[in-house]
N, C-alpha and C positions, 0 to 999 in steps of 0.2 A: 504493500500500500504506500510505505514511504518512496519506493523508487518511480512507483505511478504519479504520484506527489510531486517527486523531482522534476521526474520528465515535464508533465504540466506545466510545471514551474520556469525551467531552462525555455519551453518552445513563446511561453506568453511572453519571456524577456527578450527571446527574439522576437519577436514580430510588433513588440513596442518599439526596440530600435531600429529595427527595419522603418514601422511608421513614422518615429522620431525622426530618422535621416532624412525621409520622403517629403515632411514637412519641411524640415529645414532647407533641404534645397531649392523646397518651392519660395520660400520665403526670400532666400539670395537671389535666383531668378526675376520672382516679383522685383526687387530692389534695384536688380541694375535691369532690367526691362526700362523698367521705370523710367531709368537715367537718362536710359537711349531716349526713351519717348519726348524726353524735356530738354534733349540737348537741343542749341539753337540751331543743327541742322536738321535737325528732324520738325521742325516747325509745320511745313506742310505736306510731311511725310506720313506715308502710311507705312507701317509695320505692323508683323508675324510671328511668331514662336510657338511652337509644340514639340514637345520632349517625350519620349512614348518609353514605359519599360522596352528593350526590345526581345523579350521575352511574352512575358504577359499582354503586354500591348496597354497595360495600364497606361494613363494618361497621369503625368508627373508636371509639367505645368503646359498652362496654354494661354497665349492671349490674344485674340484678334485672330483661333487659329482656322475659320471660315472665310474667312476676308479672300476675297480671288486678287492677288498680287502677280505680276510681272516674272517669272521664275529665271528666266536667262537659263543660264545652261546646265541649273543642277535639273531640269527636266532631262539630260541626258539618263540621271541616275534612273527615271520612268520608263527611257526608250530601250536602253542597253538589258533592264530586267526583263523586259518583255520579248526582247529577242530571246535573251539567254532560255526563257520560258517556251516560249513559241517552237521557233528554230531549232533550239537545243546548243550545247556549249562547244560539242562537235562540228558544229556547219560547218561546212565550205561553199564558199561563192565559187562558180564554173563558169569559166569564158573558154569556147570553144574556135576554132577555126574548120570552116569547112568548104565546100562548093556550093553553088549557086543555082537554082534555077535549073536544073538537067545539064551542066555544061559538063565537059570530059577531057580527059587528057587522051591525045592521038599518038599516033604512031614517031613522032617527032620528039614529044616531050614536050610538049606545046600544050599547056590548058586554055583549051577552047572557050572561053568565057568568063566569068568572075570567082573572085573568090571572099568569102564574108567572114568577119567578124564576129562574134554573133555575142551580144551581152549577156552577164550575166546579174548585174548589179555591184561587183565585185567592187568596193573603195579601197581597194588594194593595189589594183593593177598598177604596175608601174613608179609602186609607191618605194621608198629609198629605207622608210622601218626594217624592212626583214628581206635577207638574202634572197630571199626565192622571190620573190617580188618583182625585187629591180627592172627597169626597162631593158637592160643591155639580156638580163636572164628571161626575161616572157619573150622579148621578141625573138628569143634564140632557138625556145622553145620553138616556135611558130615555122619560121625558117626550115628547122629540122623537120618537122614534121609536111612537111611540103616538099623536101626534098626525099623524103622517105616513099613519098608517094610516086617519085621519079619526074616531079615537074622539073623543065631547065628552061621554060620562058610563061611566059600569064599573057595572054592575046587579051584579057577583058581587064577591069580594075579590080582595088584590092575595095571591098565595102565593108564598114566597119557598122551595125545596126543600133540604136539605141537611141534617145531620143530628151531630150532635157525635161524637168519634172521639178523647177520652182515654186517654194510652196506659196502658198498665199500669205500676203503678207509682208513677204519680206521684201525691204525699203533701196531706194535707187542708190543711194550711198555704200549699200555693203557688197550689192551684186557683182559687182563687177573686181572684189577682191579676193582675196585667197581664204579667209576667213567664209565669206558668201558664196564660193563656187557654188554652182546651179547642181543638185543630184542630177544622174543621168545613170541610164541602164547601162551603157560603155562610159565608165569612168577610164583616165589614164594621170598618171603622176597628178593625183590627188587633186585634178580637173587646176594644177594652177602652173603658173610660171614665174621669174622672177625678172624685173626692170631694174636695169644696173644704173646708178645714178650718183651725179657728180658737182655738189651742190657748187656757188659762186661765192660773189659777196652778198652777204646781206641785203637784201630787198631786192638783189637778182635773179635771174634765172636759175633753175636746179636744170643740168645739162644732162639728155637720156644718152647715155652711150653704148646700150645695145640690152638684150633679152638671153635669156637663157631657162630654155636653150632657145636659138633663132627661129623665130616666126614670122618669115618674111610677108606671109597674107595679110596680116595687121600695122594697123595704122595709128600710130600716135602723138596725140594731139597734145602739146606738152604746156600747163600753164600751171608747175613747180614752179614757187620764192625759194628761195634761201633766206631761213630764219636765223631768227640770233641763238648766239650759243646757251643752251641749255634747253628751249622750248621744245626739243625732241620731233616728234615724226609724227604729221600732220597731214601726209598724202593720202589722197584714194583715187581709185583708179576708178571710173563710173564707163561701165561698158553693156550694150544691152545684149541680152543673147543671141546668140549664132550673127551677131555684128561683128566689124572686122576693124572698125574705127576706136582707140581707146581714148579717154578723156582723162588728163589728169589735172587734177587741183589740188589744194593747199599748200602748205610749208612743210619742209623738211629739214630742220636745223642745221648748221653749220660743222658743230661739232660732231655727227653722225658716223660713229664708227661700223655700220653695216654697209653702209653707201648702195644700198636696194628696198624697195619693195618689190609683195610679192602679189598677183594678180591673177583672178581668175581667164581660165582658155574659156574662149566663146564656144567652142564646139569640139568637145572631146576626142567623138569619134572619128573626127575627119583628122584631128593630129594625131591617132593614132595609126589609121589608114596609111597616113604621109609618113608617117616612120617606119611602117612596116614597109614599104615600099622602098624606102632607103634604101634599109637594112636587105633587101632580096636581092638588089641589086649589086651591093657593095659584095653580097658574097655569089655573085653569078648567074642569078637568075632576075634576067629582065624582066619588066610588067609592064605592058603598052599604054592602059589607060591612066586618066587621071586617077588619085584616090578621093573616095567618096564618103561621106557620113550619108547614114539614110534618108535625113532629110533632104540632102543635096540630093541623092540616087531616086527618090522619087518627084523631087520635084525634075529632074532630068528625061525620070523616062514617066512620070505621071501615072505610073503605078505602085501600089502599096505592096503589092502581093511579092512578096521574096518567100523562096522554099530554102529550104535546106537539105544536105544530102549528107554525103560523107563525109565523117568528120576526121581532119588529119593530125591535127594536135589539141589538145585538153587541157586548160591551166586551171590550178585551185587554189583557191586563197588561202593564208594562215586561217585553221580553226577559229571560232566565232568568241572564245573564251580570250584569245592572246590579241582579237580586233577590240573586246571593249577596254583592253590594257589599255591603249592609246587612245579612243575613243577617248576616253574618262580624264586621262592624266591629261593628253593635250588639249580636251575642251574640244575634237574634230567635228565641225561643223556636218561636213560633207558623211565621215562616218555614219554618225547618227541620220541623218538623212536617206543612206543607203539601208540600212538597216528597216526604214519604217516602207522602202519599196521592196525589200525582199518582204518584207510580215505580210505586207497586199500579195505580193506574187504567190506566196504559202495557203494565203486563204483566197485566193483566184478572184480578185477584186483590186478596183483601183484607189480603193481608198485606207490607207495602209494606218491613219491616224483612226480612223472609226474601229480598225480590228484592234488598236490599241486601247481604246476603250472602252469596249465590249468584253476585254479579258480582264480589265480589273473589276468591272463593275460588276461579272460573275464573281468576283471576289469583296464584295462588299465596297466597293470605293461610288461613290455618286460621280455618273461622268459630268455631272455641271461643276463638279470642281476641279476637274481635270477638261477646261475650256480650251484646248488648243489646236493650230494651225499648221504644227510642224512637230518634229522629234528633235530637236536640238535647242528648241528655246531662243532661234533668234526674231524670230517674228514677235515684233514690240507688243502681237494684239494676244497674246498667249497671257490665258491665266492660270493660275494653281492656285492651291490654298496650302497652308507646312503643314494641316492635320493630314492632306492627303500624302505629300510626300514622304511624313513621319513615318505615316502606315504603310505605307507601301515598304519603304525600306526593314517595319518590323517584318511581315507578311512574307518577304523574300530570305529569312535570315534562315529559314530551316532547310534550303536548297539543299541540292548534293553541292552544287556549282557554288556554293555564296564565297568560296576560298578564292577563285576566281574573279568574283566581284566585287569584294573587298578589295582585293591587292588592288584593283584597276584605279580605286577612287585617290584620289592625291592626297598629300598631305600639308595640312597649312595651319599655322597656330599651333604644332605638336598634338592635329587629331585627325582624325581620319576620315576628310569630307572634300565633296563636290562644290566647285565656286560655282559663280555665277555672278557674270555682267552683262548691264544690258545699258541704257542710255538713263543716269540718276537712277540707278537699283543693282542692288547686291543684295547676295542669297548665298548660303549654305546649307548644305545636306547632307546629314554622315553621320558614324556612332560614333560611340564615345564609354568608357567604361570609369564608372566611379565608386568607390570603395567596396567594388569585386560586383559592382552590379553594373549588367551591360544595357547602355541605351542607345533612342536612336533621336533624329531630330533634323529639324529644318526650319532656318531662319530667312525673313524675308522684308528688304527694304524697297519701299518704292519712294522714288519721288523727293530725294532731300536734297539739301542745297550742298555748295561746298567742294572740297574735295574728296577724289575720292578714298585715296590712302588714308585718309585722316578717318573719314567712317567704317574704312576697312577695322581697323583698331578698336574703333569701339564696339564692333560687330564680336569684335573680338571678345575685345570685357566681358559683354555676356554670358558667351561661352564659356570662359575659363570658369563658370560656375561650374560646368559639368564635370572639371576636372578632378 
């Protein structure tokens, strides 16, 4: 009786300080919430916060956590679970090359016709992350597998399929940069390039001295200042899709140790067409026609209809676990974009953000709080609420996969979470383990004045409660 006693005794004293900590942290939270809310930049700012056990899913503090705020780019942490979910952690994206249209190789060696591309949605191709990637290695790939089949000349063009897929929403200023590259079913070297740039004196001209790599179809229109030293890098490239003309504005300081920006390609699959076609040549095998993207190829021949036949080489992307690594850590716009048209291509529809939330809201999430436009968060009209992101993040933590999805989130402030910037808003979303209790959480600022490093900081303060 006395050890029944004890027992009793020992479980009611823990679970008063279990309750005692839970108060107390909400009390600290309360407190510098608070601060945040009264500091002069947040004047006519709106803010967010909800802390979820990530266990239980108890709610540990919350304020303002319905409010639909701006999320910027910790919605990646929404799109990359849902692939991982959907998809599987295994995927591979498959970009194939094959023949065209019934054409044939003859008695010469001579392919009688075209040869295509064929997308797979793959944000990898051509990308410089991971050895098997690289441009020099996919189109090596390609080549060989063309020569395997005994071509030694291409009578038709080389067509490269896919077609651009900008979400709604997103603003003329970002389009046309590296950051905004347009999704498309044939991506290549992460749909961007780089503008080599050679600033002046002060309130001069910034001087283009060439691209890389060279993209002689485009055209640019150059109205770079040279800033004074210290005001940093203030260019964008403003380019409309499948345009050939680029536009640049702003400043770009004096002191600029990159001496580049980097810019979205207007039309993926026709550079990559043009490089495969390089590349065939350089190693022996000529190709008559021009190369074509498919919007060029049917607006040429005014038909849609391309077959496919036999396929002479197969590329596949790094596994779907080692793409949200990057996704996550570098904030890739384009990834996450890619991502929300493979989840449409999986559920045989074009609308890849509506499967996105239909699979959480069979998971108890309301999709009017999960309002959005895109899977990467840069569309300015995109809402969320931190109860939803909270949850979501508890929700996903029993995966087999979550080892994976953790690693991918960055680390900033000595914790373990997804930023997010969008124009006056910053966001957080990530766990966090405090005195052996593991939580989750997402913070969210819209709309304050100021700078931004300086509210970075105090976004901070908050947080360090959780530590």
């Amino acid at each position: 009786m006395r050890i029944t006693n004890r027992k009793q005794l020992l479980l009611s004293l823990f679970f008063i300080t279990i309750s005692a900590s839970a108060q107390n942290l909400q009390q600290k939270l309360q407190s510098a919430f608070g601060r945040l809310q009264q500091d002069s930049q947040s004047r006519y700012a709106s803010a967010s916060l909800t802390v979820l056990d990530a266990k239980t899913g108890e709610v540990l503090f919350a304020a303002n956590p319905d409010m639909g705020l701006a999320p910027a780019s910790t919605l990646k942490t929404v799109t990359s679970a849902t692939a991982m979910s959907l998809l599987g952690p295994d995927y591979r994206f498959k970009t194939t090359i094959s023949d065209v249209n019934d054409s044939h190789l003859d008695a010469t060696g001579t392919w009688v016709g075209d040869i295509a591309i064929n997308a797979g949605n793959d944000p990898t191709l051509g990308s410089w992350r991971w050895e098997q990637t690289a441009e020099a290695v996919v189109l090596k790939e390609f080549v060989d597998g063309l020569k395997r089949a005994g071509i030694k000349k291409i009578g038709g063009s080389i067509i490269a399929t896919g077609v651009s897929h900008t979400p709604a929403g997103w603003i003329w200023q970002d389009v046309g940069n590296y950051y905004g590259a347009a999704p498309n079913n044939l991506c290549w070297h992460e749909n961007q390039y780089d503008i080599l740039l050679k600033p002046g004196k002060v309130g001069q001209s910034v001087q283009v001295t060439g691209t890389v790599p060279q993209l002689p179809y485009l055209h640019i229109e150059n109205g770079l200042i040279t800033g004074a030293a210290g005001t940093g890098d203030h260019a964008y490239a403003f380019l409309p899709v499948m345009g050939n003309v680029v536009f640049l504005n702003g400043t770009y300081s004096i002191d600029q140790q990159k001496r580049m920006i980097s810019a979205a390609i207007p039309d993926p699959p026709f550079e990559l067409a043009r490089r495969l076609k390089d590349t065939l040549i350089k190693a022996g095998i000529s190709v008559s026609g021009e190369p074509m993207s498919e919007t060029m190829w049917i607006q040429k021949t005014n038909n849609a209809d391309i077959s496919y036949g036999r396929v002479f080489a197969t590329h596949y992307s790094p596994p779907l676990r080692k793409i949200i690594y990057w996704l996550n850590q570098k904030s890739i716009n384009l990834y996450a974009e890619q991502l929300i048209l493979a989840i449409a291509d999986s559920a045989k529809t074009s609308n890849g953000v509506k499967v996105l939330q239909d699979f959480w809201k069979a998971r108890g999430i309301d999709p009017e709080s999960l309002n959005i436009a895109d899977g990467s968060g840069l569309s300015p009209g995109d809402r969320v609420t931190t109860k939803t992101l909270a949850q979501i993040l508890k929700i996903v933590k029993p995966e087999t996969w979550f080892p994976d999805y953790y690693e991918s989130l960055p680390t900033y402030n000595n914790m373990k979470m997804k930023s997010g910037t969008i124009n006056n808003g910053l966001s957080f979303a990530g766990y966090q383990t405090k005195n052996g209790r593991e939580l989750c959480f997402a913070i969210i600022i819209n709309n304050y004045s100021g700078s931004s490093s300086a509210m970075r900081q105090k976004l901070f303060k908050v947080l360090d409660e959780l530590k």
